[in-house]
Residue, then its C-alpha position, 0 to 999 in steps of 0.5 A: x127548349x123544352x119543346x125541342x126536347x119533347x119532339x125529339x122525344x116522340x120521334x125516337x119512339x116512333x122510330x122504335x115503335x117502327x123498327x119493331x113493327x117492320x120487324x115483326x110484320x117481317x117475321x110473319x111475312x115468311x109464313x103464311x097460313x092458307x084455307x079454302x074454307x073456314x066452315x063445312x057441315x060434318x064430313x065435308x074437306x078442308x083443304x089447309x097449306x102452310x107456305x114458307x118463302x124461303x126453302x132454305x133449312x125448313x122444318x115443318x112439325x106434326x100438325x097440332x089439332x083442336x084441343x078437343x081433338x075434333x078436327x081430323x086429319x085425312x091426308x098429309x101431303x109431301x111438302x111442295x117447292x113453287x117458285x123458291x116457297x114451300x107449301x106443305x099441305x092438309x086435308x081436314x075434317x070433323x064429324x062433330x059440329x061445333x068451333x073449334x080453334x086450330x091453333x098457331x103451328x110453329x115452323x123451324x126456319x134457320x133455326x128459329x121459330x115462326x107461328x102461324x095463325x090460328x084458325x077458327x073452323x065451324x061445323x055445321x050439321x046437316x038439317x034433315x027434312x023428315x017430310x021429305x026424306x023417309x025415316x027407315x028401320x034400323x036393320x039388324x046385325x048382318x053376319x059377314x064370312x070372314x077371311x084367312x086375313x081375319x082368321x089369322x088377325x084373330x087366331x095369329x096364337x094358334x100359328x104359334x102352337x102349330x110349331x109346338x103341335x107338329x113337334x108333339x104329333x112327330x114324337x109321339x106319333x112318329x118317331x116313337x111309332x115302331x113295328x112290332x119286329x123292330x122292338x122285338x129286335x131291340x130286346x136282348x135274346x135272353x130276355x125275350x126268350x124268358x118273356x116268350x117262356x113266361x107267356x107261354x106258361x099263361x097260355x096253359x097249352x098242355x094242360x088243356x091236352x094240346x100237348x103237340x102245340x106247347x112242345x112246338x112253341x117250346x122249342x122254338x123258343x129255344x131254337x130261336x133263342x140259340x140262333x140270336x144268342x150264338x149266331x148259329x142255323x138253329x130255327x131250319x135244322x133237324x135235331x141231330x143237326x142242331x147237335x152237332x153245329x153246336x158239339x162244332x161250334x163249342x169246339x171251335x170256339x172254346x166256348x165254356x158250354x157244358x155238355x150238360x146243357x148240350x145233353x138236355x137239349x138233346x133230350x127235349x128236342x127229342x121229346x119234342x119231336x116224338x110228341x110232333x111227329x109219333x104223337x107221343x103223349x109224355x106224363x106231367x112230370x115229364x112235361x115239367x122238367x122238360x120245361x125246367x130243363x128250358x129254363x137251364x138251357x137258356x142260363x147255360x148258353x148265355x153268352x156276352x155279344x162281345x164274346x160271340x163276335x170275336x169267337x165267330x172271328x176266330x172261326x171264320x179265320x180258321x176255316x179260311x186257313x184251313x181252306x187254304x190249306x186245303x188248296x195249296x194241298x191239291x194244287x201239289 
C-alpha cells in the first residue's frame, strides 16, 4: 500500500516538475538572442539581433550595455518583420580589451516580460611586432583653419550682441546724427538769436577795429531773427524797406510792438549801413548802445508762435477781401 502511494507520489512531481520546465523552455522559446561573434580585438564589430516569434504588441527597450560601459553601440537598426518574427538589430564595439558581460535585456511581449541571455564578449588587443612595423615620432600639434561652422559653434554669444550693437550704432550714430541746419532749426529764434549775440561779443569784432564786420553780423542777427520770429522778408530788404513792412505789419495785425522798438531798429540799420557803405567809424559808446539797443529789439518783437499764425491768417484774409473788393470794383 505504501509502495503504491510512493509512486504516485514521485509521478505527480515529475509531472509538475514537467509542466514547469515545458513552460519555462516555452518562455524562453519566444525570444531569442543572436551574435556572429563573441570575441573581437579592439575596434573590431559585433553584430547582435534580438528575434521575437510573434510581432503581436512588441516592444524592445534601450539596449543595456556592460556595467563598465565598455562595450559601445555604433548603430541601432529599425526593427525588422521576417516571416511573422521580429528581429531588432545592433552593432557593437569596444575600444578596451577585457570580458565584459552584456546582460540579459527584457522584452515587453503582450504585456509581460521575457529576458534574454546574457552574453560574455572578450576583447582581445592587437599585438605589435615592433621588429616589423616601425616605431614613428609623435607629430606635433597641427593647426587646422576653422570654419563659419566653428566660428559660430565657439563665438554663437556674439550673435547675440549683434542685435544689441546694431540698436546702439542706429542711435548714436544714426538717429542722433544731425546737420548743423537741422538743430539750428529746432532751437526757437529768440534763443538762438541770443546765442548768436552772445558769441559775437567773444569774437571782439570792434575792438580789434573791424568795426564793418560787427555791425555786419549785428544786423544780421537781428534781420534773421525778425524773419523767423515774425514771419516777414527781413534778410533781402533794404533798411527803409524793412521799416515799412513791419510799420505794415504792426498795423495789419494789431500787433502791441512799440514804436520804440521800431525806432531804434531804424537807428541801428542805419548806423550799420553807414559803417558798411560810407565807412563811418562810430565811437564806443555808440558801439555799445547800439549793442544795448539789440538786446531791447529782441525783447520787444518776441512774440508767441501761436499769436504770429493767426495774425498772419488774418492778414491774409484781409488782403484777399481787399483784392476782391478791388476786382469787383473794376469789373463795374
Amino acid at each position: 500500500m505504501n509502495k503504491n502511494k510512493n509512486i504516485a507520489t514521485n509521478k505527480f512531481r515529475f509531472f509538475v516538475f514537467g509542466l514547469l520546465s515545458f513552460f519555462v523552455l516555452l518562455s524562453h522559446a519566444q525570444v531569442t538572442v543572436r551574435t556572429d561573434t563573441t570575441k573581437i580585438r579592439i575596434g573590431e564589430q559585433i553584430r547582435l539581433e534580438y528575434i521575437v516569434n510573434t510581432q503581436e504588441e512588441v516592444q524592445f527597450p534601450k539596449l543595456i550595455l556592460d556595467s563598465l560601459q565598455k562595450m559601445e553601440v555604433i548603430k541601432s537598426f529599425d526593427v525588422d518583420t521576417i516571416k511573422n518574427r521580429l528581429i531588432k538589430k545592433y552593432t557593437l564595439t569596444s575600444f578596451d580589451s577585457g570580458r565584459y558581460e552584456l546582460p540579459q535585456q527584457l522584452i515587453n511581449i503582450k504585456g509581460k516580460k521575457f529576458k534574454t541571455k546574457a552574453i560574455i564578449f572578450d576583447v582581445s588587443t592587437v599585438a605589435v611586432d615592433t621588429t616589423k612595423q616601425k616605431l614613428f615620432p609623435i607629430k606635433a600639434i597641427q593647426n587646422q583653419t576653422l570654419t563659419i561652422k566653428d566660428y559660430a559653434r565657439n563665438y554663437w554669444y556674439l550673435l547675440l550682441l549683434l542685435p544689441i550693437i546694431g540698436v546702439v550704432i542706429w542711435w548714436f550714430f544714426i538717429r542722433k546724427k544731425e546737420t548743423e541746419e537741422e538743430r539750428v532749426a529746432k532751437i526757437p529764434p529768440f534763443e538762438m538769436a541770443v546765442q548768436q549775440l552772445e558769441s559775437l561779443d567773444k569774437k571782439l569784432l570792434w575792438q580789434n577795429n573791424k568795426t564793418k564786420e560787427y555791425y555786419s553780423e549785428l544786423t544780421d542777427i537781428l534781420r534773421t531773427y525778425i524773419e523767423k520770429e515774425l514771419k516777414i522778408p527781413a534778410l533781402e530788404s533794404t533798411t527803409n524797406e524793412l521799416i515799412n513792412v513791419l510799420k505794415k505789419f504792426k498795423n495789419d495785425s494789431k500787433l502791441e510792438i512799440s514804436n520804440k522798438i521800431i525806432i531804434k531798429l531804424k537807428d541801428l540799420l542805419k548806423e550799420a549801413d553807414l559803417v558798411k557803405f560810407a565807412k563811418s567809424k562810430p565811437y564806443a559808446e555808440e558801439i555799445q548802445m547800439h549793442r544795448n539797443y539789440a538786446d531791447i529789439i529782441l525783447e520787444g518783437l518776441k512774440i508767441e508762435e501761436e499769436i504770429i499764425e493767426e495774425k498772419q491768417e488774418e492778414i491774409l484774409f484781409k488782403n484777399d477781401s481787399e483784392n476782391q473788393k478791388n476786382v469787383e470794383e473794376d469789373v463795374k
